[in-house]
C-alpha positions in Angstrom: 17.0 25.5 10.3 18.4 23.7 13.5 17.5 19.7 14.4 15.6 20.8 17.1 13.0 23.1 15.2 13.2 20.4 12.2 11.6 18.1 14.7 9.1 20.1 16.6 7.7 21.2 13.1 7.5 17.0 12.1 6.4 17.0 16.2 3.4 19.8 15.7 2.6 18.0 12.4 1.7 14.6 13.8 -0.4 16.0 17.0 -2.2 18.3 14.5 -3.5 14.7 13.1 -4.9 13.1 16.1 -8.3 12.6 15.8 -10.9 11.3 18.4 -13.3 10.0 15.4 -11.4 7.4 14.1 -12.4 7.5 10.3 -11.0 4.7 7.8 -9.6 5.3 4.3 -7.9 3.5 1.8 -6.0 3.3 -1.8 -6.5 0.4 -4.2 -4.4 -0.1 -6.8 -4.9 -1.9 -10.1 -3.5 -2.7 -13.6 -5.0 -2.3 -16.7 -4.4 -5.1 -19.2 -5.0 -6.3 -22.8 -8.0 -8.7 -22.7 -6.4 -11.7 -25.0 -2.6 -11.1 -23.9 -2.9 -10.1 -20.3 0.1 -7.2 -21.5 -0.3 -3.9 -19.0 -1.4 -0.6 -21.1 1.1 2.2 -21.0 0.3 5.9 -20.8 1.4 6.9 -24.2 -0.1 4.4 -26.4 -2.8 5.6 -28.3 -5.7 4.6 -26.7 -3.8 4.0 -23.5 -4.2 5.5 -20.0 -3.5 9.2 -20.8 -7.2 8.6 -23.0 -9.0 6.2 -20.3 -8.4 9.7 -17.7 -9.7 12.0 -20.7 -12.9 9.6 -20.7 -13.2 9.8 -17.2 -13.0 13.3 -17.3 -15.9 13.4 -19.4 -18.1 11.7 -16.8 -17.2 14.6 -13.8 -13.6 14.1 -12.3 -11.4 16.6 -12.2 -8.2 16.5 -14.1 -4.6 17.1 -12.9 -2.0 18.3 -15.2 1.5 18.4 -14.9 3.8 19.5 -18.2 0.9 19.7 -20.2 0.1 16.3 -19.4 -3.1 14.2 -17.7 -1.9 12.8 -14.7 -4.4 12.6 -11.7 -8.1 12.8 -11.4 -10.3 14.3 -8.5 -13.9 13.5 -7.2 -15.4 15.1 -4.2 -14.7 11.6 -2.3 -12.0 9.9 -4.3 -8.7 10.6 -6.4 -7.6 8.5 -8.8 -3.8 8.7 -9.4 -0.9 6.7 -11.8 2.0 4.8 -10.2 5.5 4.8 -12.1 4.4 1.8 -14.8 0.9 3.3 -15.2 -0.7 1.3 -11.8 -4.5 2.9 -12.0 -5.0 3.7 -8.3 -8.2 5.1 -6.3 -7.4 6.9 -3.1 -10.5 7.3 -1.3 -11.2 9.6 1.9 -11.6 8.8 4.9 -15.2 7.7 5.7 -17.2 6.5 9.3 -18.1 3.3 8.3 -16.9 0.5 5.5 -20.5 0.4 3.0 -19.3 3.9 2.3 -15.7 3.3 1.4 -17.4 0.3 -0.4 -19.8 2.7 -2.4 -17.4 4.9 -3.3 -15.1 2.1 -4.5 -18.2 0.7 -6.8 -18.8 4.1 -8.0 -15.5 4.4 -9.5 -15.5 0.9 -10.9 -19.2 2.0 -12.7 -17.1 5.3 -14.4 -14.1 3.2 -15.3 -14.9 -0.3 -16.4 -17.8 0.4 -19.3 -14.7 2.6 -20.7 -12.2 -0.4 -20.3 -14.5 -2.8 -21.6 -14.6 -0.8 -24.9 -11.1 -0.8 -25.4 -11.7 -4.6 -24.7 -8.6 -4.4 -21.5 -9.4 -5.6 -18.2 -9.2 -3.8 -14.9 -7.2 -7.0 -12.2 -6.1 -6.8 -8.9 -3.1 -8.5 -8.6 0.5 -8.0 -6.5 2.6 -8.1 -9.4 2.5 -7.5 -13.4 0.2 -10.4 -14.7 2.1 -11.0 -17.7 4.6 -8.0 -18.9 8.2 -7.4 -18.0 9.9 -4.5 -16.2 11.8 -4.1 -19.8 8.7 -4.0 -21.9 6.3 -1.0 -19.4 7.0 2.3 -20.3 7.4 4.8 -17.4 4.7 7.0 -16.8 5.2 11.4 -17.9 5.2 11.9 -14.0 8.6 14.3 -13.4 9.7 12.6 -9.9 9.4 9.2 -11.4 12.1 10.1 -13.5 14.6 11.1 -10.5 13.5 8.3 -8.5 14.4 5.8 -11.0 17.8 7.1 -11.2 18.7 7.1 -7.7 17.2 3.5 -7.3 18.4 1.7 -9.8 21.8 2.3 -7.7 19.9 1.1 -4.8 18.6 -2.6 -5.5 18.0 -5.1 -8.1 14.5 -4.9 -7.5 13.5 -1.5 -7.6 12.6 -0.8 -11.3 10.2 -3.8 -10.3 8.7 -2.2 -7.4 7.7 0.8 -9.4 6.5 -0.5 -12.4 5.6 -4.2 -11.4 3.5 -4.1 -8.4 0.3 -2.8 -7.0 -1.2 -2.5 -3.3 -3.8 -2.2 -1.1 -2.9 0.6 1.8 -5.6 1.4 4.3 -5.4 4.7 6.4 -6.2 4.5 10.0 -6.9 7.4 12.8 -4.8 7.7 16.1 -6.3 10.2 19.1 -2.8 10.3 21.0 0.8 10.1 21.3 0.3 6.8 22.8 -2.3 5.8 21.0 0.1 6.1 17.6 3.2 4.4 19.3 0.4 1.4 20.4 -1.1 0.8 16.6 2.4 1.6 15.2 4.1 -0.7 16.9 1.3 -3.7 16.4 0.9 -3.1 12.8 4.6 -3.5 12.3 4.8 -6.2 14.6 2.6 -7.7 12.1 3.7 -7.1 9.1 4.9 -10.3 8.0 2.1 -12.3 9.2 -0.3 -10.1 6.8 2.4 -10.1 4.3 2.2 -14.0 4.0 -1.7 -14.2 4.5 -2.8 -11.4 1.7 -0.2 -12.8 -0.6 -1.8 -12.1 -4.2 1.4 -12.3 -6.6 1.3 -15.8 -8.2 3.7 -14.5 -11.3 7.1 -12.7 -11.6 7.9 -10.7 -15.3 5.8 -13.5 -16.7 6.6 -16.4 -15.2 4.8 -18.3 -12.6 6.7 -17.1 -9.0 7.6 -20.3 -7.9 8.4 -19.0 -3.9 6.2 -16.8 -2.0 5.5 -13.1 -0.8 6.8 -11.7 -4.1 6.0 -7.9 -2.6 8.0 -8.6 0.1 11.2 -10.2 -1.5 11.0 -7.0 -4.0 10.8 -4.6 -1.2 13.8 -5.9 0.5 15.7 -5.6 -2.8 14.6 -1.9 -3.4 15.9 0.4 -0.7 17.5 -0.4 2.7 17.1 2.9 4.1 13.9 3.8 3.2 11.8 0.2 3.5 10.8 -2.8 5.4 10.4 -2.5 9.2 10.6 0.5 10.9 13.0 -0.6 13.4 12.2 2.4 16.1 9.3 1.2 16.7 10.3 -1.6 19.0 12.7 0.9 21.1 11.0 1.7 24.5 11.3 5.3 23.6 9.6 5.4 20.6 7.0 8.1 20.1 6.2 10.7 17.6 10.0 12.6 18.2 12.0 9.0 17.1 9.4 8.9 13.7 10.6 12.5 13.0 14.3 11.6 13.3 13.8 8.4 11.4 12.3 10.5 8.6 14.6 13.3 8.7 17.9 11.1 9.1 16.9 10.0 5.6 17.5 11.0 2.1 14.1 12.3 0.2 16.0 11.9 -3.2 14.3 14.6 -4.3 11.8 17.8 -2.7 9.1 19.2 -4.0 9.2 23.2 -4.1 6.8 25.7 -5.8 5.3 22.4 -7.3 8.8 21.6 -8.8 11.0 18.5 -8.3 14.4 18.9 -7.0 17.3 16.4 -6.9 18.8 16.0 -3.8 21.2 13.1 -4.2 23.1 11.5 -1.4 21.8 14.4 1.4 19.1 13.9 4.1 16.7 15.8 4.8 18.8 16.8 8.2 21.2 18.4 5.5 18.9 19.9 3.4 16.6 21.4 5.8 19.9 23.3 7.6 19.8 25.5 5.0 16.2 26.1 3.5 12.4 26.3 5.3 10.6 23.2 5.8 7.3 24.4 4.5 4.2 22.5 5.0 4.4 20.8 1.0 8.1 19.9 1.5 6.9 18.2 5.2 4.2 16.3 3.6 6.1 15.2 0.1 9.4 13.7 2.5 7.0 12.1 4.3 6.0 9.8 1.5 9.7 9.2 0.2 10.3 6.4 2.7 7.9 3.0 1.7 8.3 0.7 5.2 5.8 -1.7 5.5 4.0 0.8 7.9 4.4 4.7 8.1 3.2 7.8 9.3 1.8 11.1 7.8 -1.4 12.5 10.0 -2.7 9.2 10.1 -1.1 5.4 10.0 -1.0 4.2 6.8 -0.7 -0.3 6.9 0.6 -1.2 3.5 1.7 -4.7 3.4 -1.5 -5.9 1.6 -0.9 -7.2 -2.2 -3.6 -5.6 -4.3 -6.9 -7.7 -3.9 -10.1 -8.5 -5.4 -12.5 -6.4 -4.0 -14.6 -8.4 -1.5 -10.8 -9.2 0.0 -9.7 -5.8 0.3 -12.9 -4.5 2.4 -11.8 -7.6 4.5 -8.8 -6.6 5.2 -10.0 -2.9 6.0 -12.2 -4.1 8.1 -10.2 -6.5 10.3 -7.7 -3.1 10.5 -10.8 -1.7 11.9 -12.1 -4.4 14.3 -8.6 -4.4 15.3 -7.9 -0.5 16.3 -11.2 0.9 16.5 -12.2 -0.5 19.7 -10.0 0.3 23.0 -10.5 -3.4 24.7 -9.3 -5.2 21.2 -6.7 -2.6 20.6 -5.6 -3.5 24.2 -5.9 -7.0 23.8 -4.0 -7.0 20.6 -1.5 -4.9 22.4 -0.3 -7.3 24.8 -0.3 -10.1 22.5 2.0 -8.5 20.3 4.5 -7.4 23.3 5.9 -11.0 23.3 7.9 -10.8 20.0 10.8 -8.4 19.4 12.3 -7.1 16.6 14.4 -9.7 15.8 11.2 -12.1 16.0 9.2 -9.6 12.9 13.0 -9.6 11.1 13.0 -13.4 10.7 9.6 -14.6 10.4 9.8 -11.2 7.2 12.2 -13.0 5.9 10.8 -16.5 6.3 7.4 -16.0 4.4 9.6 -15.6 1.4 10.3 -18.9 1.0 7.5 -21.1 3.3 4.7 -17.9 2.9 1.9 -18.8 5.3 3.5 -21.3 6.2 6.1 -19.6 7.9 6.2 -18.4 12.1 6.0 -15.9 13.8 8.0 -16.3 17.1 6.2 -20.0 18.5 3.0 -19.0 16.4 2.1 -20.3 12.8 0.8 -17.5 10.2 -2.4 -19.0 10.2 -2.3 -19.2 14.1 -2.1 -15.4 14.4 -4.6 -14.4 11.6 -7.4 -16.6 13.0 -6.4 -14.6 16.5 -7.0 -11.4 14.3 -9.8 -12.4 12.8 -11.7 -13.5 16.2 -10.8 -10.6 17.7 -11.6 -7.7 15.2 -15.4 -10.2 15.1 -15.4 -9.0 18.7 -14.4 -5.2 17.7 -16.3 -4.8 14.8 -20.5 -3.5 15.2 -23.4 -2.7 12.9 -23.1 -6.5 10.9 -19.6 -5.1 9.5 -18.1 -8.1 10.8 -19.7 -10.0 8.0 -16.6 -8.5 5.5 -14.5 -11.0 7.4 -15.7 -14.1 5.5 -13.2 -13.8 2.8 -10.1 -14.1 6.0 -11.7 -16.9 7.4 -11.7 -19.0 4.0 -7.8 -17.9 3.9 -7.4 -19.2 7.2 -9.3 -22.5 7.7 -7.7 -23.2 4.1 -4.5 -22.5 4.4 -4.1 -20.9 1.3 -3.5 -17.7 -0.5 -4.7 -15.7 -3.1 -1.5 -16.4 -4.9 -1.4 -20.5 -4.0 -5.0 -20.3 -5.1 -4.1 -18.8 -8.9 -1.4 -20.8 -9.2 -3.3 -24.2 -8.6 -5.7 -23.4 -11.5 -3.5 -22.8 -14.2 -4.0 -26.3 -16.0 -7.4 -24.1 -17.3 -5.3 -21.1 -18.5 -3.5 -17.9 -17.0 -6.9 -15.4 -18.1 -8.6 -18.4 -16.5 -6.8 -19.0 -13.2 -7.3 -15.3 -12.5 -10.9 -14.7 -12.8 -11.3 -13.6 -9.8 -8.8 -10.6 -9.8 -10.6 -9.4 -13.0 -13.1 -6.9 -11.8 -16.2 -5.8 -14.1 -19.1 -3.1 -12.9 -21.0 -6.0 -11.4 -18.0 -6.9 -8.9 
């Protein structure tokens, strides 16, 4: 299959998602922990995860196999999936208006938690592994785990921590245009770092306390050059839905997905590979989701620089996403603010809230300076009293502290102590 038709099929992909609605989904992640030692539960380990999805099972979601194995659950509004160290994450679909992502979200935590609670673990939301190493997690039976692992251990020091150490909030967005996608593409990655530093959650690194900041974000950079961080187009005047397609089709996949099986693909990119096979519609959506920047594109834009958060600060963060690109004067607004920094600007201030966190600049503006400019502005964007979900931001901001500062000044009372509020129990 020629470049050409490679793209237009990418091309007729992404138009096929514009959508004049404007819908908002998201995926939570979580760990699942031993109450008295804080140690994650592995998917093997009687009683373990494989169980905890047999139990949930039991109560109406539909189970996912793969090899004879438990793997995925499904619910007519959510899925719940398992990341490569056994992360327990709830996708849920898109919906019109936050209280129902919010009710979904509660309905899942009033399947799962009475079974956690049995097995005396803990269900925390937390950007990195609250107490076990890389060393001591098991991977999950997933097939593709098993290739990726391979390929990226050769890629960065940090990758084995990526996949089994940390765990996300992601929130789904709509786009009705060409240029409606380059606009929200460009501002979200233009942002990046400043949400990366503000919605910092990762106070502890393979059982340590992290003594810098941004942990997500230093183990990102240390995972896979090609296939992470900033997507660099973005900031080219000619960026569109044609440079996305090359971006993703210039890289390696690592592996494809055919007839539900995983292939290896090693050092070739999907230019390469798709030269001599189709590019079927499963193919085009699996490559799609083997590159992880901070921001990418399937048939909708997907903003993932959030650390996993306690629940009341994850439907914050959804809904400044919304207040943000749901209203055409904001997203203008937020548009031509952004236009002022280039790439080199995001580069530097990404790597600056490694070490200073919100402390750090963007351009001439402070962290903080920017998010309280976000936060008034998605006020202005947001209707029906969903503005209220903001609250959370606005302590973050007129503090001047993170989720992850926060932890780590309360340890004098204990670790199980100084995260209470990232431990999550049906009456959340």
């Amino acid at each position: 299959m020629g470049a050409k038709l490679l793209r237009d099929k990418l091309l007729n992909y992404f138009k096929a998602g514009e959508d004049q609605i404007e819908r908002i989904g998201t995926e939570i992640e979580h760990f699942i922990v031993e109450k008295d030692t804080l140690r994650t539960i592995s998917y093997q380990t009687e009683g373990g995860i494989e169980e905890i999805l047999k139990l949930l099972e039991k109560k109406g979601w539909q189970g996912e196999e793969e090899q004879g194995k438990l793997i995925a659950l499904k619910s007519s509004q959510a899925d719940i999936t398992l990341e490569p160290g056994g992360q327990f994450e709830v996708g849920i679909s898109p919906q019109d208006n936050i209280k129902e992502l919010e009710d979904i979200y509660f309905d899942f935590l009033d399947d799962v938690i009475p079974i956690l609670e049995a097995k005396n673990y803990y269900l925390i939301t937390l950007g990195y592994q609250a107490d076990s190493k890389i060393s001591e997690i098991e991977w999950n039976s997933k097939e593709r785990y098993k290739i990726m692992s391979n390929y990226l251990a050769k890629t960065g020091k940090y990758a084995h921590n990526m996949m089994k150490g940390t765990a996300a909030l992601q929130v789904a967005l709509d786009y009705k245009n060409e240029e409606d996608f380059i606009r929200k593409f460009r501002i979200a990655n233009t942002l990046s770092p400043v949400l990366g530093s503000i919605l910092d959650n990762s106070p502890f690194f393979e059982g340590k306390v992290y003594d810098k900041q941004a942990l997500r974000t230093k183990i990102w950079s240390n995972t896979d050059n090609e296939r992470t961080g900033i997507v660099q187009e973005a900031f080219d005047d000619d960026f569109g839905y044609e440079k996305y397609a090359d971006y993703i089709l210039s890289r390696k996949p690592i592996l494809i997905k055919s007839n539900g099986q995983y292939i290896a693909t090693f050092e070739k990119s999907n230019y390469d590979i798709f030269a001599e096979r189709d590019l079927g519609k499963e193919e085009l959506e699996h490559i799609l989701t083997m590159v992880f920047p901070d921001v990418r594109a399937k048939q909708f834009i997907e903003i993932r620089m959030a650390d996993s958060l306690p629940p009341k600060y994850s439907f914050a963060v959804i809904a400044l996403w919304k207040g943000l690109f749901y209203n055409s004067l904001i997203l203008e607004k937020i548009y031509q603010f952004i236009r002022q920094f280039s790439l080199e600007d995001v580069l530097k201030a990404r790597k600056m809230i490694m070490t200073k966190g919100i402390e750090a600049s963007l351009g001439e503006y402070k962290m903080v300076e920017i998010g309280e400019l976000l936060i008034n502005w998605a006020q202005e964007g947001l209707t029906n009293g969903e503005d209220r979900y903001l609250e959370p931001l606005i302590d973050i901001i007129s503090n001047k502290k993170t989720l992850a500062n926060k932890i780590k000044s309360q340890l004098n009372n204990g670790k199980k102590s100084s995260i209470r509020d990232c431990i999550l129990n049906s009456m959340v």
